[in-house]
PyMOL commands that place a pseudoatom at each C-alpha (Angstrom):
pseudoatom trace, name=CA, resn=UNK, resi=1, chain=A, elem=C, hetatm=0, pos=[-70.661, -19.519, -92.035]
pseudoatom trace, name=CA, resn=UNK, resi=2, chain=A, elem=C, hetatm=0, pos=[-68.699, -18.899, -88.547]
pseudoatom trace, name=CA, resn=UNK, resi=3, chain=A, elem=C, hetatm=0, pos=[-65.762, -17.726, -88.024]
pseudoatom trace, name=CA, resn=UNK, resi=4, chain=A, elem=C, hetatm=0, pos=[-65.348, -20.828, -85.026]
pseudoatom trace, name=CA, resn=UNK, resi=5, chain=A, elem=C, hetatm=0, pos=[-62.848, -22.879, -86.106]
pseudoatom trace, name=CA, resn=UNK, resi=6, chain=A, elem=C, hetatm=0, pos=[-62.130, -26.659, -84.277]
pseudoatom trace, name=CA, resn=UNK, resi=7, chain=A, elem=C, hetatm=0, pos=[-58.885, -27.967, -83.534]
pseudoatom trace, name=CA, resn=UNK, resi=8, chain=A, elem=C, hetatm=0, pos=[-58.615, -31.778, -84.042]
pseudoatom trace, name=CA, resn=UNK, resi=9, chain=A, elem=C, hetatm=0, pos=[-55.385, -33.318, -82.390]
pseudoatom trace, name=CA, resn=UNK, resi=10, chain=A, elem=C, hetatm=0, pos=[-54.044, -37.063, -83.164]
pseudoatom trace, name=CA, resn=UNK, resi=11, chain=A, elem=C, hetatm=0, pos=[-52.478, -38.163, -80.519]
pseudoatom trace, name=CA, resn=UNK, resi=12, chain=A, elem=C, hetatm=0, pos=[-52.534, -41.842, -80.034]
pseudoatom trace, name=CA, resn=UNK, resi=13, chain=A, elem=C, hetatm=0, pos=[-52.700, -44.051, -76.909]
pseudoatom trace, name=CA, resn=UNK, resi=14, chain=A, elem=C, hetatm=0, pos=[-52.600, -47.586, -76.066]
pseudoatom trace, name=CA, resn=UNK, resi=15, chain=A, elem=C, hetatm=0, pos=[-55.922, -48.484, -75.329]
pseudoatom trace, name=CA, resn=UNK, resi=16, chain=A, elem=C, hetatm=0, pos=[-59.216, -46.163, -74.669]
pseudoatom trace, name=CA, resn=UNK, resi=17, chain=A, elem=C, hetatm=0, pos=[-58.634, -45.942, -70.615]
pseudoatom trace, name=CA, resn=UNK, resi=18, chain=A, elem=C, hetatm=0, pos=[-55.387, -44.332, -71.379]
pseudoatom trace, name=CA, resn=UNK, resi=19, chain=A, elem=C, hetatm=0, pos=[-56.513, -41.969, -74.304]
pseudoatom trace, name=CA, resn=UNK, resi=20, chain=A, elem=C, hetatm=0, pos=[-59.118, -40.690, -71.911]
pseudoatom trace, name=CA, resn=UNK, resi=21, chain=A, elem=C, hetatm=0, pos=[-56.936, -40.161, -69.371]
pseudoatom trace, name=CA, resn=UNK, resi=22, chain=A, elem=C, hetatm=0, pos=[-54.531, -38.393, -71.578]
pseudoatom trace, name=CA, resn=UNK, resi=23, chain=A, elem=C, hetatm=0, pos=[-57.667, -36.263, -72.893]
pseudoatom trace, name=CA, resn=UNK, resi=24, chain=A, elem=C, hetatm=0, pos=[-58.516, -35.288, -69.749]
pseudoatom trace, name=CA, resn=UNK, resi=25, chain=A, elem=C, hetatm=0, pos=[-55.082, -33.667, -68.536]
pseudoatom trace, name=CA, resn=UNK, resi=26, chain=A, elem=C, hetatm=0, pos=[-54.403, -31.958, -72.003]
pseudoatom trace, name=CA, resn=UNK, resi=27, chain=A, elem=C, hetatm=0, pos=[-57.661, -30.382, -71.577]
pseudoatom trace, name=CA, resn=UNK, resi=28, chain=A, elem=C, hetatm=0, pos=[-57.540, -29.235, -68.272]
pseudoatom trace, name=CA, resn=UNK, resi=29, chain=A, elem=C, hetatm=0, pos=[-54.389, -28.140, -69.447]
pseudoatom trace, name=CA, resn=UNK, resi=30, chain=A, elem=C, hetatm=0, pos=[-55.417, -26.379, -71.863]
pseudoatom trace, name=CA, resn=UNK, resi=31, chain=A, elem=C, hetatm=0, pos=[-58.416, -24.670, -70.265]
pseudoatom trace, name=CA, resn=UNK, resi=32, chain=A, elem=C, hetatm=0, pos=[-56.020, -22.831, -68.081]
pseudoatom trace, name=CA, resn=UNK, resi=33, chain=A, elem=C, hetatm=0, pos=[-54.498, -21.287, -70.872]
pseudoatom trace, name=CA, resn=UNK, resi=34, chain=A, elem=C, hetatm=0, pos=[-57.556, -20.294, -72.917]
pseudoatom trace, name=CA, resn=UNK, resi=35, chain=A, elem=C, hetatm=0, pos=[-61.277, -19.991, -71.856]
pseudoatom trace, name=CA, resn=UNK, resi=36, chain=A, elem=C, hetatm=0, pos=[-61.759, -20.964, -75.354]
pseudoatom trace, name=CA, resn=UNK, resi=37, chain=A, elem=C, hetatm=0, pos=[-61.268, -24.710, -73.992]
pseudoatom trace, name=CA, resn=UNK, resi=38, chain=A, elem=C, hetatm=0, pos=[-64.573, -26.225, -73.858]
pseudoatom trace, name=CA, resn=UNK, resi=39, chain=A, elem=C, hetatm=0, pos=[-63.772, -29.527, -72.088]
pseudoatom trace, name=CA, resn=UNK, resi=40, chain=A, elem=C, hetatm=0, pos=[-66.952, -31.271, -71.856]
pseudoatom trace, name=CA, resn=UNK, resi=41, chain=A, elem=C, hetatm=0, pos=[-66.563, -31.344, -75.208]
pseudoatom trace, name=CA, resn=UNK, resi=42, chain=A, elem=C, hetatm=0, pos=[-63.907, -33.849, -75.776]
pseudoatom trace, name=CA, resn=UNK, resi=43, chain=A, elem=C, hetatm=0, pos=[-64.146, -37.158, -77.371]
pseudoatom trace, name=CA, resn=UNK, resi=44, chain=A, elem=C, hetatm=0, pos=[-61.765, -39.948, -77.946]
pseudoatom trace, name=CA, resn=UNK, resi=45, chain=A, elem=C, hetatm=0, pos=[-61.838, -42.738, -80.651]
pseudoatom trace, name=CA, resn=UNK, resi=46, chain=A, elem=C, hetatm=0, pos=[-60.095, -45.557, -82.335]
pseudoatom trace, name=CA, resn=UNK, resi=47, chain=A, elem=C, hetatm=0, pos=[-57.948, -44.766, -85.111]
pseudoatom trace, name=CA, resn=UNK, resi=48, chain=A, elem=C, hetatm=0, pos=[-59.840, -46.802, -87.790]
pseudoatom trace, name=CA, resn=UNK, resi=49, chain=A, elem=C, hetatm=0, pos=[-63.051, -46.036, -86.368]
pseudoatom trace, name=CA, resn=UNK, resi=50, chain=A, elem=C, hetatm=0, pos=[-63.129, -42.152, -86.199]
pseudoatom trace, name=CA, resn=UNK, resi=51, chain=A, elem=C, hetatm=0, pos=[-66.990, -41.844, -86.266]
pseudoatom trace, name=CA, resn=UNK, resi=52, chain=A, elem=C, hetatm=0, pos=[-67.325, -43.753, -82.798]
pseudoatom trace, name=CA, resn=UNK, resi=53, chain=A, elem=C, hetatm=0, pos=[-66.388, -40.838, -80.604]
pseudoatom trace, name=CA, resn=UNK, resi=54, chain=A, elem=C, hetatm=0, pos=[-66.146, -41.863, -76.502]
pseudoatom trace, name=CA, resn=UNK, resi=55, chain=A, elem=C, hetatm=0, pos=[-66.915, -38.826, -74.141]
pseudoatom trace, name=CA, resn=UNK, resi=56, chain=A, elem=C, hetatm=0, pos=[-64.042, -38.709, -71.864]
pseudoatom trace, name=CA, resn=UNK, resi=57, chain=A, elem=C, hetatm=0, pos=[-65.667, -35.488, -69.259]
pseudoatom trace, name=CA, resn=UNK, resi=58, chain=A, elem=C, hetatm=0, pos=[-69.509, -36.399, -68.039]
pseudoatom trace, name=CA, resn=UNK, resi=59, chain=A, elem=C, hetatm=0, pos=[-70.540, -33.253, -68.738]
pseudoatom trace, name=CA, resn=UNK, resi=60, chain=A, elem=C, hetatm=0, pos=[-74.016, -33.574, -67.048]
pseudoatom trace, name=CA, resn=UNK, resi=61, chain=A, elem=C, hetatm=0, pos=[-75.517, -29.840, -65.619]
pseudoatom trace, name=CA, resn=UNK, resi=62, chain=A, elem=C, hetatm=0, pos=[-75.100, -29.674, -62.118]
pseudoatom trace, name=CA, resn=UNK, resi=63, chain=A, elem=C, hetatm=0, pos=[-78.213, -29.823, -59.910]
pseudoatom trace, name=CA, resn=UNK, resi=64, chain=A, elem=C, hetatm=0, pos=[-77.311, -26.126, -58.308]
pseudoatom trace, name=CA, resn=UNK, resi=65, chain=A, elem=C, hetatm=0, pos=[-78.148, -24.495, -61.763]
pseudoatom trace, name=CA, resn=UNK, resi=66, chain=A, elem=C, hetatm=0, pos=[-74.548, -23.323, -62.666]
pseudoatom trace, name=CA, resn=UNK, resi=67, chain=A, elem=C, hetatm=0, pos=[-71.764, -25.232, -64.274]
pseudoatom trace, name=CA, resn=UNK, resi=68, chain=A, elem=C, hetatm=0, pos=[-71.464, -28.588, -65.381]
pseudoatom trace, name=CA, resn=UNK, resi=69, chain=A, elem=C, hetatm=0, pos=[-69.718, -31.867, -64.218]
pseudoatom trace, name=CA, resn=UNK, resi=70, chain=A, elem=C, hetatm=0, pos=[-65.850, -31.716, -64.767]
pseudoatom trace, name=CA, resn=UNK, resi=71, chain=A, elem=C, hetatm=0, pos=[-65.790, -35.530, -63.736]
pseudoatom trace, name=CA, resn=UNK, resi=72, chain=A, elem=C, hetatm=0, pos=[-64.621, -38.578, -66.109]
pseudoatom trace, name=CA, resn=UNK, resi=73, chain=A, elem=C, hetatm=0, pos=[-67.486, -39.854, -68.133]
pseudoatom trace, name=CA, resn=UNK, resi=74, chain=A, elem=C, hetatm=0, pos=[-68.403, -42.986, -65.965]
pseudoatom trace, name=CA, resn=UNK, resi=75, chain=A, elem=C, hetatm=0, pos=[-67.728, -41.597, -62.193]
pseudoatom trace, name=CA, resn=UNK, resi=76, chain=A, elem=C, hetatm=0, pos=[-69.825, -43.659, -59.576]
pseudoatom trace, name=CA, resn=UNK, resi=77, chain=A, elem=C, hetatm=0, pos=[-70.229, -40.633, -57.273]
pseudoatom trace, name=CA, resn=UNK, resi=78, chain=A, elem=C, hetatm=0, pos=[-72.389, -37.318, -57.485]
pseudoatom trace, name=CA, resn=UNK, resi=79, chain=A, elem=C, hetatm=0, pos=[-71.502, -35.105, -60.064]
pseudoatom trace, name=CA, resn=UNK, resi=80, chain=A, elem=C, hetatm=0, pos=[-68.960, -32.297, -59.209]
pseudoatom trace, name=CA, resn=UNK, resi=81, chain=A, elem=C, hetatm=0, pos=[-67.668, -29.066, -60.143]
pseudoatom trace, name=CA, resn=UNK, resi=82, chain=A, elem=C, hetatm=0, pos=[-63.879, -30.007, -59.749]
pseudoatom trace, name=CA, resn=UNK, resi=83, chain=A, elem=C, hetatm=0, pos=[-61.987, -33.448, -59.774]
pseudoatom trace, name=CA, resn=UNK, resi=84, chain=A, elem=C, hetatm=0, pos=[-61.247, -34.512, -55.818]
pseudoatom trace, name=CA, resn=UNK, resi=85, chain=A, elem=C, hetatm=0, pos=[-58.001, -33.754, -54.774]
pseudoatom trace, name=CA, resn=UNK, resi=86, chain=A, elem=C, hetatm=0, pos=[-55.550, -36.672, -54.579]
pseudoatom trace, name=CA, resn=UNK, resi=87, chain=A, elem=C, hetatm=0, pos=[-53.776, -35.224, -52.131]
pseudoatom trace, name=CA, resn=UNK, resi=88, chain=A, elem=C, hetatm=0, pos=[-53.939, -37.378, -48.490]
pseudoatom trace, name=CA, resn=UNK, resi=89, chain=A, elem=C, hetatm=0, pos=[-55.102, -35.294, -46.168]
for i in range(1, 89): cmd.bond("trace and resi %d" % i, "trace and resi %d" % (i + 1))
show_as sticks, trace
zoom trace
C-alpha cells in the first residue's frame, strides 16, 4: 500500500461553471503553499452524482516538452503554461 493519502473537500456551488471556477482558485491557492498540489488533477461533480467527475484544469502536455496546460478545461486558445493576466495593459 502507499503511504499517499488524497484529500477530498465538499464544498458546494451553485451550478458547475461556478464550482469550477471555485476549484480553480483554491487550487492555485493551494499550490503555492505546497508542491504537493497537483492541480491538473482536480475534478468537480454534482452532489448526487459523485462518480461523474468534470475536469476543471485542461491538463494537456505542452508542445515544448515540459509542463502541462494550467488553462480551464474548455479554453479556445493554445494551451499555456500560466493563466493570461487580467490586468489591462
Amino acid at each position: 500500500m502507499t503511504e499517499r493519502w488524497v484529500i477530498h473537500l465538499p464544498v458546494t456551488a451553485p451550478d458547475l461553471l461556478r464550482a469550477r471556477i471555485f476549484a480553480r482558485t483554491a487550487a492555485r491557492v493551494l499550490t503555492r503553499l505546497s508542491a504537493r498540489v497537483d492541480p491538473g488533477g482536480v475534478t468537480v461533480s454534482a452532489e448526487d452524482e459523485q462518480g461523474v467527475r468534470h475536469w476543471v484544469f485542461c491538463d494537456r502536455p505542452l508542445s515544448d516538452g515540459g509542463g502541462r496546460c494550467a488553462l480551464p478545461v474548455e479554453h479556445t486558445s493554445a494551451c499555456a503554461r500560466r493563466t493570461p493576466s487580467l490586468r489591462p495593459q
